[in-house]
LOKOL-541875 format. One record per residue (C-alpha): residue in three letters; x, y negated, z. Coordinates in steps of 0.25 Angstrom, whole numbers, plus 5000, padded with zeros to 4 digits. Layout:
N
ALAXYZ...
# end
This chain:
183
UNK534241315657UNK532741315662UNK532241255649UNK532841345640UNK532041435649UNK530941355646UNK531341355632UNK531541495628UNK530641565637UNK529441485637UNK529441405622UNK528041475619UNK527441395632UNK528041265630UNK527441265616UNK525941305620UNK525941435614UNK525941505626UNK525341495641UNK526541525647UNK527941585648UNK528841635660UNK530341665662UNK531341695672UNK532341575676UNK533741615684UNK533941495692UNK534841455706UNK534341375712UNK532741385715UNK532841225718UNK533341205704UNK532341295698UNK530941225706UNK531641085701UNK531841135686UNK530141195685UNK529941065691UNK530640985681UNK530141085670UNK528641055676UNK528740925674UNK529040895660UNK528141005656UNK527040985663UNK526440885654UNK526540965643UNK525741075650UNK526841165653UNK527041195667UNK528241265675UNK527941385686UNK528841455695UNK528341595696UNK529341675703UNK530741685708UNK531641795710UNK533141785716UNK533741675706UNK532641695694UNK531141625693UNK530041655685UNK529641535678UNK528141525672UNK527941415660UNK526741395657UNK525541315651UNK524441305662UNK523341275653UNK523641395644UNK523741485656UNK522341435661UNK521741465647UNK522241605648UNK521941645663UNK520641575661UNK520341675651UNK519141745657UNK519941905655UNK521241855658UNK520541795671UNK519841925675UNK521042005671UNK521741905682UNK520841925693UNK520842075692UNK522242065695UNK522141975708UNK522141835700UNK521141745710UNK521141625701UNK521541605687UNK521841465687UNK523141445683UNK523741405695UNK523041505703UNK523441605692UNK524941565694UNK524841575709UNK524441695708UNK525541775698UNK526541695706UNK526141765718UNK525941895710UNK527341875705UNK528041875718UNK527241985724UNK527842085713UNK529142105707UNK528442135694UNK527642045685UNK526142045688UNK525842075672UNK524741985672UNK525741885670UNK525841895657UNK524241825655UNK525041695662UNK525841695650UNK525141705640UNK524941845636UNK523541915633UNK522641965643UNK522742095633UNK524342115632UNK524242085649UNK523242195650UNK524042285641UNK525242275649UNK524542305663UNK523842445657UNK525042495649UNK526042425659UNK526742345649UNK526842485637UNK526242515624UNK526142375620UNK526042345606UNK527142255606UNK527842165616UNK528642025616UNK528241905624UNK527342025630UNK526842155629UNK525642165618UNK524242255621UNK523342185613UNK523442095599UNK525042125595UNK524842045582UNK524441925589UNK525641945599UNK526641945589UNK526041815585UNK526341735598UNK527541825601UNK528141765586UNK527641625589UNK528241625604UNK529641675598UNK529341555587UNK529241445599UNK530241505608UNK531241505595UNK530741365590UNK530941315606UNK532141365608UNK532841305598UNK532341165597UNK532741175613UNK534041205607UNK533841085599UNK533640995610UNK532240995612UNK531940975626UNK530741075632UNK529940965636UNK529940935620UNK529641075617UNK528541075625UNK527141065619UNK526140975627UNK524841065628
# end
């Protein structure tokens, strides 16, 4: 069950088209769950993709996928930095960075919206979200869209593409590790 999670929810990060993806897991027993993002961490790993536990709640955990390279190009970016540390962000190293929206996450029962730069999304489109809380937006899919809507459609057609193409070669036998791409 985990990695058709792994499959159908996070396709666009396993192929290195995106920084990272996230989804909630039901699971019962929180032993079997550390054990399966061990397993998952190991064969990964050396293809650059890297397993966090960001949040449980009652029987359900939030699990973040994600490529660290990728996501220290993108906090490292000097706007999304600043934009970071006006919002309490000591450090944006990536494992100070995750430290911190961990923490964030279980202090409130909401997201802290500036999640969405941890996966991927424009600083622009984040921004966006924040000043109009999350209306008006020119069009929405993998995210809610403030800035270039043409260019959006373009990744959000690709990531349907590689979730579609994923989904059924896992169907057709293909392991995740294969799917993987070494980056």
């Amino acid at each position: 069950m985990f990695e058709r999670y792994l499959v159908q929810h996070c396709s666009p990060t396993l192929a290195a088209l995106k920084t990272a993806n996230m989804f909630c897991f039901p699971f019962s027993s929180e032993e079997d769950l550390k054990r399966q993002l061990r397993i998952w961490n190991e064969r990964l790993e050396r293809k650059g993709v890297s397993l966090l536990l960001l949040r449980v709640r009652k029987k359900s955990a939030m699990i973040y996928v994600f490529r660290r390279f990728l996501l220290q190009r993108d906090l490292s970016d000097p706007q999304t930095a600043y934009f970071l540390s006006c919002r309490g962000y000591p450090d944006t190293g990536a494992d100070d960075a995750l430290g911190h929206l961990k923490r964030r996450l279980l202090e409130k029962e909401n997201f802290p919206h500036e999640i969405g730069l941890f996966l991927g999304y424009p600083l622009r489109d984040v921004i966006g979200f924040i000043r109009n809380e999350g209306k008006n937006c020119k069009c929405a899919d993998c995210w809610k869209v403030y800035g270039d809507e043409r260019e959006a459609k373009k990744i959000f057609e690709a990531f349907r593409k590689c979730r579609e193409v994923y989904l059924r070669l896992w169907k057709e036998g293909r392991s995740v590790s294969n799917l993987t791409v070494a980056a």
